[in-house]
C-alpha positions as CSV (number, residue, x, y, z in Angstrom):
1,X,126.2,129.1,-128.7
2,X,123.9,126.5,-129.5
3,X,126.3,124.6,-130.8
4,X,128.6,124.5,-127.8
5,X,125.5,123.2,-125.8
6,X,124.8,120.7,-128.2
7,X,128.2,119.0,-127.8
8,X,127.7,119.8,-124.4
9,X,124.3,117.8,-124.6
10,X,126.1,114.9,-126.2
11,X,129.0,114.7,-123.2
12,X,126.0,114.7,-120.8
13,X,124.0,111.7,-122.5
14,X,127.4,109.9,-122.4
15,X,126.8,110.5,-118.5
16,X,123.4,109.4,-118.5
17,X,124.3,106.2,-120.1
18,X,126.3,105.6,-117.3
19,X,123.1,106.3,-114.5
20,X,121.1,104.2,-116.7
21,X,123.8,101.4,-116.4
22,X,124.7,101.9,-112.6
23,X,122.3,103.3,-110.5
24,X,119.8,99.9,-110.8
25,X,123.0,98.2,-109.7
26,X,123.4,100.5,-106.9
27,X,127.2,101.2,-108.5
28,X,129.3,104.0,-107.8
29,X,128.5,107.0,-110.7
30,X,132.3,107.8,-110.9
31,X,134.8,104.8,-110.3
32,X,135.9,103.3,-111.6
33,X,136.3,104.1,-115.6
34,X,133.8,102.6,-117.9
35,X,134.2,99.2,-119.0
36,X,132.6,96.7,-121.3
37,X,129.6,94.8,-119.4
38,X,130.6,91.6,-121.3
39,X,134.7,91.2,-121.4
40,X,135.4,93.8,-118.6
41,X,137.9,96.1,-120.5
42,X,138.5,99.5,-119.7
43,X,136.9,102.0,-122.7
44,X,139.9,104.5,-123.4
45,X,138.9,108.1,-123.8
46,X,139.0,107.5,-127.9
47,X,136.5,104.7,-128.1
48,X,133.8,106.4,-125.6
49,X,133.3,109.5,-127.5
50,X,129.8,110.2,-128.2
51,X,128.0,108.6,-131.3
52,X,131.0,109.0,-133.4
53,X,132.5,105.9,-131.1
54,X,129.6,103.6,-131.8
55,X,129.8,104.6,-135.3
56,X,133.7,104.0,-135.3
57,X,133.2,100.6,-134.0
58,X,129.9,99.6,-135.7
59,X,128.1,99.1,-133.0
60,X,130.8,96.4,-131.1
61,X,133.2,96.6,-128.7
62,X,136.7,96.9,-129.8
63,X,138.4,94.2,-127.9
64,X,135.4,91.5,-127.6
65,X,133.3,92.5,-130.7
66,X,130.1,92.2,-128.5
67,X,127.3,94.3,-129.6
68,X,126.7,98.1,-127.9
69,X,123.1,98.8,-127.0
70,X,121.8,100.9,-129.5
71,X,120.4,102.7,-126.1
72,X,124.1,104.3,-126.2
73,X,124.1,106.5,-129.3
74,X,120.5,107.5,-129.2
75,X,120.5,108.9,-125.2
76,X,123.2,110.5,-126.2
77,X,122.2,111.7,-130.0
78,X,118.7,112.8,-128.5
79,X,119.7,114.9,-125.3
80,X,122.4,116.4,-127.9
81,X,119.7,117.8,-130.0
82,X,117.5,119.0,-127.0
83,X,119.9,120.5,-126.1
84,X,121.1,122.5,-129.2
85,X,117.1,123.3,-129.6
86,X,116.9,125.1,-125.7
87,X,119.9,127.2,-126.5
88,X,118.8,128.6,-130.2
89,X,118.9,132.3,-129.8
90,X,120.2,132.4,-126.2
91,X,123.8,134.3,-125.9
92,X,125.9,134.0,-123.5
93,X,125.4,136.5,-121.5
94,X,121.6,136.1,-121.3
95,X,119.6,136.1,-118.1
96,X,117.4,133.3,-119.8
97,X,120.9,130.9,-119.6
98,X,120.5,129.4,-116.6
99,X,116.9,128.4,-116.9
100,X,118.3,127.2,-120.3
101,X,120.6,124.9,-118.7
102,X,118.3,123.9,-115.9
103,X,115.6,122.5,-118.0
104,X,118.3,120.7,-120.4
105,X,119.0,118.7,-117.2
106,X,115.8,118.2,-115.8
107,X,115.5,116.8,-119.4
108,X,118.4,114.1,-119.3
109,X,117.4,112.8,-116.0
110,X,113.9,112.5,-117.3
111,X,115.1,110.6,-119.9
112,X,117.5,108.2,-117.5
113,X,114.3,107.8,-115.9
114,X,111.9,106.4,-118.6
115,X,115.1,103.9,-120.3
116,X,115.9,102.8,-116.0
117,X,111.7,102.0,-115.5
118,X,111.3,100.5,-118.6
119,X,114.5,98.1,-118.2
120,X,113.9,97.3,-114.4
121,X,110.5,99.3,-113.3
122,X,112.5,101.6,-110.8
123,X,112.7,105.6,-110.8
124,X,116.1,106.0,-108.5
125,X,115.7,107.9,-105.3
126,X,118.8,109.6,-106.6
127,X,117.5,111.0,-109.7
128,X,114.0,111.9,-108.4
129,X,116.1,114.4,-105.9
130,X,118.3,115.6,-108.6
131,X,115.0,116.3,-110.5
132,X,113.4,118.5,-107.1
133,X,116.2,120.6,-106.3
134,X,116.6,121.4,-110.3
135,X,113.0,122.3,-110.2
136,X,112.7,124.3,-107.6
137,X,115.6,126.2,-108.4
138,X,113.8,126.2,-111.7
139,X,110.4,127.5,-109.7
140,X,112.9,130.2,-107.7
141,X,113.8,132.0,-111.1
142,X,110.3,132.3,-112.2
143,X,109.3,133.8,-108.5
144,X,106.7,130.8,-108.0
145,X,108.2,128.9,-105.2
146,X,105.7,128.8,-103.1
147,X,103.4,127.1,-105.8
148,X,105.6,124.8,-105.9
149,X,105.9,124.1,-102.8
150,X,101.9,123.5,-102.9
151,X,102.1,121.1,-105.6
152,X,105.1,119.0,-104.2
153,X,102.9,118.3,-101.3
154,X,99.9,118.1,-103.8
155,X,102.1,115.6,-105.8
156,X,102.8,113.2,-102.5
157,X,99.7,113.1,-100.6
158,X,97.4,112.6,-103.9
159,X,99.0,109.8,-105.1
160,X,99.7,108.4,-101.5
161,X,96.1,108.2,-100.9
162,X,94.8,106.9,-104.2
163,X,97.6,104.3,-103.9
164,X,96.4,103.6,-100.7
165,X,93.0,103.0,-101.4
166,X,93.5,101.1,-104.0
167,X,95.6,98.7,-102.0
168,X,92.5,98.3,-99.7
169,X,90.2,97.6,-102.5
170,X,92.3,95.3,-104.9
171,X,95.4,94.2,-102.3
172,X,97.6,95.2,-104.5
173,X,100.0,98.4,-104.7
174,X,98.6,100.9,-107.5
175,X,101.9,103.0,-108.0
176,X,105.6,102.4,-106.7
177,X,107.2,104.6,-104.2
178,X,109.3,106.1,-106.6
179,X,105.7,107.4,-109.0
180,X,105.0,108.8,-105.8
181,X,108.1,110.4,-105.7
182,X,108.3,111.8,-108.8
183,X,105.0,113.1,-108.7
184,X,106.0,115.3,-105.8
185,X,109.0,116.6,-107.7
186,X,107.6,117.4,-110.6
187,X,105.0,119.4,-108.7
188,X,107.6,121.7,-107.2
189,X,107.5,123.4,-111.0
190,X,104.3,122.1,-112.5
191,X,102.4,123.6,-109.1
192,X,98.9,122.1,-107.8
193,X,96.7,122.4,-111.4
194,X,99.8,121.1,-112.9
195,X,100.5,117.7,-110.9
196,X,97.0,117.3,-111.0
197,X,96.9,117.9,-114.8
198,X,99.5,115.2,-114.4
199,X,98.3,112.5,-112.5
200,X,94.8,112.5,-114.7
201,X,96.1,112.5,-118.4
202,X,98.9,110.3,-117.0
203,X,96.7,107.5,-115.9
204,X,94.3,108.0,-118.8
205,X,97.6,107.4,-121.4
206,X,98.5,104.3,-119.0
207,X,95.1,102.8,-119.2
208,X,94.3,103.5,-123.0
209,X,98.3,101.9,-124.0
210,X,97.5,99.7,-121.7
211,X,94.1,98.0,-122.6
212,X,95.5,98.3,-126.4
213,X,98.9,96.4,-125.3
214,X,96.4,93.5,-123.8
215,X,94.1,93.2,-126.4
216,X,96.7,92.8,-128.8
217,X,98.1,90.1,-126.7
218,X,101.3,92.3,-126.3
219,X,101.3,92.0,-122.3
220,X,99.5,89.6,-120.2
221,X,96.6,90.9,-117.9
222,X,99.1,89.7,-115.3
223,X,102.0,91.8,-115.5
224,X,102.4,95.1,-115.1
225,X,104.2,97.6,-116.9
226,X,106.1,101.2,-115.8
227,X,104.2,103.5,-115.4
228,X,106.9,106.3,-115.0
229,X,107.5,106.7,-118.8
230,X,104.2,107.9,-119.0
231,X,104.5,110.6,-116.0
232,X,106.9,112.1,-117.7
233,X,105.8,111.6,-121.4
234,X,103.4,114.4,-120.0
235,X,105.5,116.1,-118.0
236,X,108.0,116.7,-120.6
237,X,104.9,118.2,-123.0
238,X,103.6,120.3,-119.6
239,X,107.4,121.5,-119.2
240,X,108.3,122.4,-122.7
241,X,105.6,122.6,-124.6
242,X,103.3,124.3,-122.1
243,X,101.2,126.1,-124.7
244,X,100.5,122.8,-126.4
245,X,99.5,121.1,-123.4
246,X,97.1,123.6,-122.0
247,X,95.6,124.3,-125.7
248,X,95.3,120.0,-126.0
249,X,93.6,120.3,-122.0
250,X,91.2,122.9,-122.8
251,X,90.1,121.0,-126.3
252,X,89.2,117.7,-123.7
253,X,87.3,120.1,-121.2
Protein backbone atom coordinates (compact mmCIF):
# COMPACT_ATOMS: atom_id res chain seq x y z
CA UNK A 1 0.00 0.00 0.00
CA UNK A 2 2.50 2.42 0.74
CA UNK A 3 4.15 1.77 -2.09
CA UNK A 4 1.25 2.39 -4.54
CA UNK A 5 0.91 5.92 -2.84
CA UNK A 6 4.35 6.59 -3.11
CA UNK A 7 4.35 6.31 -6.97
CA UNK A 8 1.18 7.84 -6.56
CA UNK A 9 3.05 10.76 -4.67
CA UNK A 10 5.52 10.95 -7.48
CA UNK A 11 2.66 11.33 -10.50
CA UNK A 12 1.22 14.09 -8.23
CA UNK A 13 4.59 16.16 -7.85
CA UNK A 14 4.86 15.76 -11.66
CA UNK A 15 1.45 17.78 -11.36
CA UNK A 16 2.62 20.24 -9.06
CA UNK A 17 5.51 21.11 -11.28
CA UNK A 18 3.19 21.99 -13.58
CA UNK A 19 1.09 24.62 -10.90
CA UNK A 20 4.38 25.93 -10.00
CA UNK A 21 5.08 26.58 -13.79
CA UNK A 22 1.59 27.88 -14.86
CA UNK A 23 -0.42 29.34 -12.32
CA UNK A 24 2.04 32.63 -11.90
CA UNK A 25 1.46 32.81 -15.65
CA UNK A 26 -2.21 32.58 -15.22
CA UNK A 27 -1.86 29.40 -17.86
CA UNK A 28 -4.34 26.88 -18.28
CA UNK A 29 -3.40 23.67 -15.70
CA UNK A 30 -4.43 21.09 -18.44
CA UNK A 31 -3.77 22.19 -22.25
CA UNK A 32 -2.11 21.97 -23.74
CA UNK A 33 0.66 19.09 -23.09
CA UNK A 34 3.84 20.03 -21.45
CA UNK A 35 6.50 21.50 -23.37
CA UNK A 36 10.05 22.66 -22.97
CA UNK A 37 10.02 26.53 -21.64
CA UNK A 38 13.14 27.16 -23.90
CA UNK A 39 12.71 25.35 -27.55
CA UNK A 40 8.85 24.82 -27.22
CA UNK A 41 8.70 21.00 -27.90
CA UNK A 42 6.06 18.81 -26.75
CA UNK A 43 7.54 16.30 -23.71
CA UNK A 44 6.24 12.69 -24.87
CA UNK A 45 4.87 10.54 -22.17
CA UNK A 46 8.49 8.62 -22.02
CA UNK A 47 10.65 11.66 -21.28
CA UNK A 48 8.17 13.18 -18.45
CA UNK A 49 8.17 10.34 -16.14
CA UNK A 50 8.98 11.20 -12.78
CA UNK A 51 12.77 11.47 -11.65
CA UNK A 52 13.74 8.55 -13.65
CA UNK A 53 13.22 11.15 -16.88
CA UNK A 54 15.59 13.82 -15.44
CA UNK A 55 17.92 11.10 -14.64
CA UNK A 56 17.48 9.54 -18.22
CA UNK A 57 18.31 12.76 -19.73
CA UNK A 58 20.80 14.15 -17.24
CA UNK A 59 19.25 16.83 -16.31
CA UNK A 60 18.58 18.47 -20.22
CA UNK A 61 16.06 18.46 -22.51
CA UNK A 62 16.22 15.91 -25.16
CA UNK A 63 15.71 17.93 -28.30
CA UNK A 64 17.52 21.40 -27.12
CA UNK A 65 19.91 20.03 -24.40
CA UNK A 66 18.88 23.00 -22.11
CA UNK A 67 19.10 22.38 -18.57
CA UNK A 68 15.78 21.04 -16.38
CA UNK A 69 15.43 22.88 -13.04
CA UNK A 70 16.61 20.71 -10.56
CA UNK A 71 13.08 22.01 -8.92
CA UNK A 72 11.56 19.12 -11.18
CA UNK A 73 12.97 15.95 -9.68
CA UNK A 74 13.06 17.03 -6.09
CA UNK A 75 9.05 18.34 -5.93
CA UNK A 76 8.42 15.37 -7.29
CA UNK A 77 11.12 12.97 -5.28
CA UNK A 78 9.98 14.73 -1.93
CA UNK A 79 6.04 14.60 -2.16
CA UNK A 80 6.79 10.82 -3.36
CA UNK A 81 8.34 10.04 -0.06
CA UNK A 82 5.67 12.00 2.00
CA UNK A 83 3.65 10.27 0.62
CA UNK A 84 4.91 6.64 1.01
CA UNK A 85 5.57 7.88 4.82
CA UNK A 86 1.48 8.92 5.47
CA UNK A 87 0.39 5.58 4.02
CA UNK A 88 2.93 3.18 6.25
CA UNK A 89 0.59 0.81 8.00
CA UNK A 90 -2.74 2.10 6.40
CA UNK A 91 -4.66 -0.78 4.25
CA UNK A 92 -6.83 -0.29 2.06
CA UNK A 93 -9.75 -0.65 3.46
CA UNK A 94 -9.01 1.57 6.45
CA UNK A 95 -11.25 4.30 7.74
CA UNK A 96 -7.88 6.37 8.36
CA UNK A 97 -7.46 6.41 4.20
CA UNK A 98 -9.12 9.23 3.35
CA UNK A 99 -7.60 11.53 5.93
CA UNK A 100 -4.44 9.77 4.59
CA UNK A 101 -4.92 11.10 1.22
CA UNK A 102 -6.28 14.42 2.26
CA UNK A 103 -3.26 15.53 4.12
CA UNK A 104 -0.87 14.08 1.26
CA UNK A 105 -2.51 16.85 -0.78
CA UNK A 106 -2.82 19.52 1.45
CA UNK A 107 0.95 18.64 1.56
CA UNK A 108 1.77 19.04 -2.35
CA UNK A 109 -0.14 22.28 -2.56
CA UNK A 110 1.82 23.49 0.38
CA UNK A 111 4.72 22.78 -1.27
CA UNK A 112 3.60 24.49 -4.82
CA UNK A 113 3.09 27.28 -2.50
CA UNK A 114 6.51 27.88 -0.79
CA UNK A 115 8.68 27.04 -4.62
CA UNK A 116 5.54 29.75 -6.34
CA UNK A 117 6.38 32.64 -3.37
CA UNK A 118 9.75 32.17 -3.32
CA UNK A 119 10.17 32.43 -7.28
CA UNK A 120 7.55 35.33 -7.78
CA UNK A 121 6.17 36.30 -4.01
CA UNK A 122 2.54 35.17 -4.84
CA UNK A 123 0.37 32.27 -2.92
CA UNK A 124 -2.36 31.58 -6.01
CA UNK A 125 -5.98 32.37 -5.09
CA UNK A 126 -6.32 28.95 -6.67
CA UNK A 127 -4.32 26.86 -4.45
CA UNK A 128 -5.27 28.77 -1.26
CA UNK A 129 -9.00 27.43 -2.06
CA UNK A 130 -7.87 24.01 -2.88
CA UNK A 131 -6.03 24.12 0.48
CA UNK A 132 -9.76 25.28 2.48
CA UNK A 133 -12.02 22.92 1.05
CA UNK A 134 -9.19 20.00 1.65
CA UNK A 135 -9.13 21.19 5.23
CA UNK A 136 -12.30 21.54 6.13
CA UNK A 137 -13.16 18.35 4.73
CA UNK A 138 -10.13 17.35 6.69
CA UNK A 139 -11.84 19.26 10.01
CA UNK A 140 -15.39 17.33 8.97
CA UNK A 141 -13.76 13.81 9.60
CA UNK A 142 -12.32 14.72 12.89
CA UNK A 143 -15.99 16.21 13.94
CA UNK A 144 -14.34 19.85 14.54
CA UNK A 145 -15.89 21.88 11.98
CA UNK A 146 -17.11 24.36 13.72
CA UNK A 147 -13.47 25.16 15.18
CA UNK A 148 -12.56 25.57 12.15
CA UNK A 149 -14.88 27.57 11.10
CA UNK A 150 -13.69 29.96 14.22
CA UNK A 151 -10.20 29.93 13.17
CA UNK A 152 -10.83 30.69 9.40
CA UNK A 153 -12.42 33.84 10.48
CA UNK A 154 -9.73 34.08 13.30
CA UNK A 155 -7.10 33.55 10.39
CA UNK A 156 -8.69 36.67 8.19
CA UNK A 157 -9.64 39.24 10.45
CA UNK A 158 -6.18 38.91 12.67
CA UNK A 159 -4.02 39.35 10.04
CA UNK A 160 -6.40 41.99 8.22
CA UNK A 161 -6.09 44.15 11.11
CA UNK A 162 -2.43 43.89 12.01
CA UNK A 163 -1.80 44.50 8.24
CA UNK A 164 -3.85 47.25 8.41
CA UNK A 165 -2.34 48.98 11.17
CA UNK A 166 0.77 48.52 10.11
CA UNK A 167 0.00 50.24 6.84
CA UNK A 168 -1.11 53.33 8.96
CA UNK A 169 2.06 53.37 10.93
CA UNK A 170 4.82 52.57 8.31
CA UNK A 171 2.72 53.18 4.73
CA UNK A 172 3.59 50.24 3.71
CA UNK A 173 1.61 46.80 3.33
CA UNK A 174 2.73 44.22 6.14
CA UNK A 175 1.52 40.95 4.50
CA UNK A 176 0.03 40.19 0.84
CA UNK A 177 -3.51 39.34 0.29
CA UNK A 178 -2.76 35.95 -0.41
CA UNK A 179 -0.79 35.56 3.60
CA UNK A 180 -4.08 36.66 4.49
CA UNK A 181 -5.57 34.14 2.63
CA UNK A 182 -3.81 31.42 3.62
CA UNK A 183 -3.94 32.23 7.10
CA UNK A 184 -7.76 31.84 7.02
CA UNK A 185 -7.41 28.41 5.34
CA UNK A 186 -5.17 26.98 7.33
CA UNK A 187 -7.25 27.98 10.33
CA UNK A 188 -10.23 26.00 9.07
CA UNK A 189 -8.08 22.74 10.52
CA UNK A 190 -5.48 24.47 12.81
CA UNK A 191 -8.73 26.21 14.75
CA UNK A 192 -8.34 29.65 16.72
CA UNK A 193 -5.19 28.51 19.24
CA UNK A 194 -3.77 27.05 16.22
CA UNK A 195 -3.69 30.15 13.58
CA UNK A 196 -2.77 32.05 16.37
CA UNK A 197 0.00 29.63 17.27
CA UNK A 198 0.67 30.39 13.58
CA UNK A 199 0.74 33.85 12.99
CA UNK A 200 3.23 34.40 16.29
CA UNK A 201 6.01 31.64 15.70
CA UNK A 202 5.51 32.56 11.94
CA UNK A 203 6.56 36.08 12.32
CA UNK A 204 9.06 35.38 14.94
CA UNK A 205 10.91 32.71 12.18
CA UNK A 206 10.40 35.67 9.54
CA UNK A 207 12.10 38.28 11.74
CA UNK A 208 15.04 36.10 13.26
CA UNK A 209 15.88 34.64 9.22
CA UNK A 210 15.34 37.84 8.46
CA UNK A 211 17.65 40.12 10.53
CA UNK A 212 20.36 37.12 10.10
CA UNK A 213 19.83 37.35 6.05
CA UNK A 214 20.58 41.33 6.51
CA UNK A 215 23.31 41.32 8.64
CA UNK A 216 24.99 38.95 6.60
CA UNK A 217 24.51 41.21 3.66
CA UNK A 218 22.39 38.40 2.08
CA UNK A 219 19.23 40.82 1.37
CA UNK A 220 19.19 44.47 1.38
CA UNK A 221 17.06 46.26 4.24
CA UNK A 222 15.08 47.29 1.10
CA UNK A 223 13.65 44.28 -0.28
CA UNK A 224 11.42 42.12 0.99
CA UNK A 225 11.22 38.53 1.05
CA UNK A 226 8.08 35.77 1.05
CA UNK A 227 6.90 35.37 3.84
CA UNK A 228 4.55 32.38 2.90
CA UNK A 229 7.30 29.74 3.13
CA UNK A 230 7.47 30.44 6.54
CA UNK A 231 3.51 30.10 7.31
CA UNK A 232 3.66 26.97 6.20
CA UNK A 233 7.17 25.87 7.41
CA UNK A 234 5.01 25.95 10.69
CA UNK A 235 1.97 24.84 9.47
CA UNK A 236 3.40 21.79 8.04
CA UNK A 237 5.16 20.99 11.75
CA UNK A 238 1.49 22.03 13.41
CA UNK A 239 -0.27 19.59 10.79
CA UNK A 240 2.00 16.59 11.00
CA UNK A 241 3.98 16.77 13.64
CA UNK A 242 1.39 18.16 16.07
CA UNK A 243 3.01 16.50 19.17
CA UNK A 244 6.24 18.16 18.27
CA UNK A 245 4.96 21.45 17.90
CA UNK A 246 2.90 21.69 21.00
CA UNK A 247 5.80 19.94 23.09
CA UNK A 248 8.40 22.85 21.21
CA UNK A 249 5.28 25.68 22.28
CA UNK A 250 4.97 24.64 25.74
CA UNK A 251 9.15 24.53 26.15
CA UNK A 252 8.95 28.62 24.88
CA UNK A 253 5.95 29.37 27.41
Amino acid sequence: MSILFGIFGLLIGSFINVLIYRLPLNKNIVFPRSACPHCHAIIPWYFNIPVLSFLFLRGKCAYCRSRISLQYPLVELINGIVYYLLAKNVTMLSFELLPIILKALVFSLLVAHVVVDLRHQLLPDGINIFLAIFLFTLSLLNGEWLRGLYGMILGLILPLIVTYLFYLVKGVVGLGGGDIKLFGALGLFLGPLGVIQNIFVSCLLGSVVGIVLILTKTLKRDKPIPFGPFIILVAITQIYFPSHFQRAMAAIF
